[in-house]
C-alpha positions in Angstrom: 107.3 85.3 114.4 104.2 86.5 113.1 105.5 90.1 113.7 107.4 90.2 110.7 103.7 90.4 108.5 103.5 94.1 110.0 106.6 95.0 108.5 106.6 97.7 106.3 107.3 96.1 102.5 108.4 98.6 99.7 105.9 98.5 96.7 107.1 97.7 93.2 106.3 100.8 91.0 107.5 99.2 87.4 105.2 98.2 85.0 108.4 96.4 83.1 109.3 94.2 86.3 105.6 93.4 87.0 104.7 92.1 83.1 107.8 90.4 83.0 107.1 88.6 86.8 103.8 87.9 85.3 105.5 86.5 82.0 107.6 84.2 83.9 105.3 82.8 86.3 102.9 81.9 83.3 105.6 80.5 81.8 106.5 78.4 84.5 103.2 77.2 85.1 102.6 76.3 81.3 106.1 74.1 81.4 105.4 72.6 84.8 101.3 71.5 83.6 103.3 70.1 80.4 106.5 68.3 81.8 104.3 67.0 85.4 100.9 66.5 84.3 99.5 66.8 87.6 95.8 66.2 88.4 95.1 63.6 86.5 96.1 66.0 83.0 98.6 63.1 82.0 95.2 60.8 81.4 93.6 63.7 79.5 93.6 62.8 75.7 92.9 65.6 73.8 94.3 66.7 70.2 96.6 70.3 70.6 96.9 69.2 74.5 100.6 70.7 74.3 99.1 73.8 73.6 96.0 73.5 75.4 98.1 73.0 78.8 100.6 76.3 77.8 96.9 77.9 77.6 97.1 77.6 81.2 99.9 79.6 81.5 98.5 82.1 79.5 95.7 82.4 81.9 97.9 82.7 84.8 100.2 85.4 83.1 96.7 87.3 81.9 95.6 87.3 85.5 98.8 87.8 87.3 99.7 90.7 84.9 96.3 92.0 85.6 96.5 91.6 89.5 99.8 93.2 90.1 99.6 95.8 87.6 96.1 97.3 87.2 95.0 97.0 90.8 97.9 99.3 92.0 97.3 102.5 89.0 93.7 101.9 90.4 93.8 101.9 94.2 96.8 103.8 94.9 96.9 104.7 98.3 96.1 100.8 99.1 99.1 100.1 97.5 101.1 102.9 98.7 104.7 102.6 100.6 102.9 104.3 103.6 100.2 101.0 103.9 102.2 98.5 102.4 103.2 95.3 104.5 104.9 91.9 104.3 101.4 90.5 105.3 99.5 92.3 102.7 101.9 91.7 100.0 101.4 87.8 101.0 97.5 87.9 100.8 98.2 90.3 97.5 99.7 87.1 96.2 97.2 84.8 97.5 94.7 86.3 95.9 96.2 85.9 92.9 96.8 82.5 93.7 93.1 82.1 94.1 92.0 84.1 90.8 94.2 82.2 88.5 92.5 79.2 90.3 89.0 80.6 89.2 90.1 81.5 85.7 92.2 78.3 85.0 89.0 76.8 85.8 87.2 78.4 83.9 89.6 77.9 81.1 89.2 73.8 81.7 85.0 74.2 81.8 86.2 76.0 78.2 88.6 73.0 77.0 86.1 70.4 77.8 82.8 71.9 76.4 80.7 70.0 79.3 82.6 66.8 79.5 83.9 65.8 82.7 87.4 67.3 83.6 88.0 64.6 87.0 88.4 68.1 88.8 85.6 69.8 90.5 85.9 73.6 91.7 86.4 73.0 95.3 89.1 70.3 94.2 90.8 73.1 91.8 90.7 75.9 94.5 91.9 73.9 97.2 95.1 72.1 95.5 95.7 75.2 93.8 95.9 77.2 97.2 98.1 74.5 98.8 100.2 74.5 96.1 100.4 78.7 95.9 100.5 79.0 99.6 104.5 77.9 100.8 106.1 79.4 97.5 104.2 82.9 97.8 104.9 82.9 101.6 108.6 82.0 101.1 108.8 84.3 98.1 107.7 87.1 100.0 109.5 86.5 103.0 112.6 85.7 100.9 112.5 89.5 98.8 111.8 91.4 102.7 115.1 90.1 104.0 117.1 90.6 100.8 115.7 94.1 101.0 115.6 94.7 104.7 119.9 93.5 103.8 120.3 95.8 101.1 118.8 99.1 102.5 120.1 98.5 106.1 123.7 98.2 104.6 123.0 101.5 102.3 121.6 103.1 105.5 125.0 102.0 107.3 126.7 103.4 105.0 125.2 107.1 105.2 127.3 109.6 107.3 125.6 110.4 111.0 125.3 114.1 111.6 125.4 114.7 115.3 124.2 117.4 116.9 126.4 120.7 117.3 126.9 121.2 121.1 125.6 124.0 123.0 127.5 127.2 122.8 128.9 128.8 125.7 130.4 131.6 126.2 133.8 133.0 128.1 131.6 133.2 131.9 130.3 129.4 131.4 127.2 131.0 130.5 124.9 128.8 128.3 123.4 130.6 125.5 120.1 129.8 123.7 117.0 131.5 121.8 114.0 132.4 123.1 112.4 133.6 126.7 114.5 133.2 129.5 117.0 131.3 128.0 120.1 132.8 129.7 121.4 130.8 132.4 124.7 132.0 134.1 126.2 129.1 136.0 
C-alpha cells in the first residue's frame, strides 16, 4: 500500500493551471466558510462578514498560488520530474494545508483587532489539517492513477522495435564485431 508514495509523480510546469488551481480552491473555501459557517463563524456578528469570510479565500488562493508556483521557479531540481513522488506531492499539499492554516489565522487575529475569535491556534491548525488531510490524499492519489491510465495506454500504443537477429552467413557461421568474434559452428 504505502508503496505507491515512492511512485514517481510528473510535476506540473504551467503557471496557467497552477493560478487557476489556486483560484478555484480559494474560491471554494470562500463559498464553503459563507454557505457552512463552520467553527463557530455562523455566531460571529460582524458588519461586511460576507466579505470578510471570502477574505479567507483570498488568503488561501494568495498562499496556495504562492506555494505551488514560486517554490518550484525557486528550487528546481526539488521539484524536478527526476525527484518528484506521489509522497512528496502529498506533503507538498500539506504544507499548504498547514500555511493557509497559519495565514487564515492570522487573517482572523486581523478581523478581530484583539477580541476573542472562540478559535485558538492549536484549534485552527489541527481542524484545518484534519480537514486538508483526506481531500489532498485522495486528490493526489486520484490525479497518479488517472495519469498512470493515460500514459500507460499512450505507452501501449507505441510500436515495439525488436531487436534484428544475428546475421549468419551461408557455413552457419555467426558473424559479429569486434576480437574474436567469429565462431564457425
Amino acid at each position: 500500500m504505502f508503496t505507491v508514495f515512492n511512485q514517481p509523480f510528473p510535476v506540473e510546469d504551467s503557471f496557467g493551471r497552477h493560478f487557476l488551481r489556486a483560484a478555484l480552491i480559494g474560491l471554494f473555501i470562500g463559498l464553503f466558510l459563507i454557505a457552512f459557517q463552520p467553527f463557530g463563524l455562523n455566531d460571529w456578528t460582524t458588519p461586511h462578514k460576507l466579505w470578510k469570510l471570502l477574505g479567507f479565500g483570498g488568503v488561501t488562493f494568495i498562499v496556495t498560488a504562492f506555494n505551488f508556483i514560486a517554490w518550484p521557479r525557486l528550487l528546481p531540481d526539488l521539484f524536478s520530474d527526476k525527484r518528484w513522488t506521489v509522497g512528496r506531492e502529498i506533503l507538498m499539499a500539506m504544507l499548504n494545508v498547514l500555511l493557509i492554516a497559519i495565514a487564515n489565522r492570522f487573517y482572523l487575529e486581523f478581523l478581530i483587532a484583539g477580541g476573542k475569535s472562540g478559535i485558538g491556534w492549536g484549534g485552527m491548525l489541527i481542524a484545518t489539517f484534519l480537514i486538508g488531510i483526506f481531500p489532498v490524499t485522495g486528490a493526489v492519489l486520484f490525479s497518479y492513477i488517472r495519469q498512470l491510465k493515460k500514459y500507460t495506454a499512450a505507452a501501449a500504443e507505441l510500436p515495439v522495435h525488436l531487436p534484428e537477429p544475428v546475421r549468419r552467413n551461408e557455413t552457419d557461421t555467426e558473424i559479429a564485431d569486434g576480437p574474436a568474434a567469429t565462431i564457425t559452428l
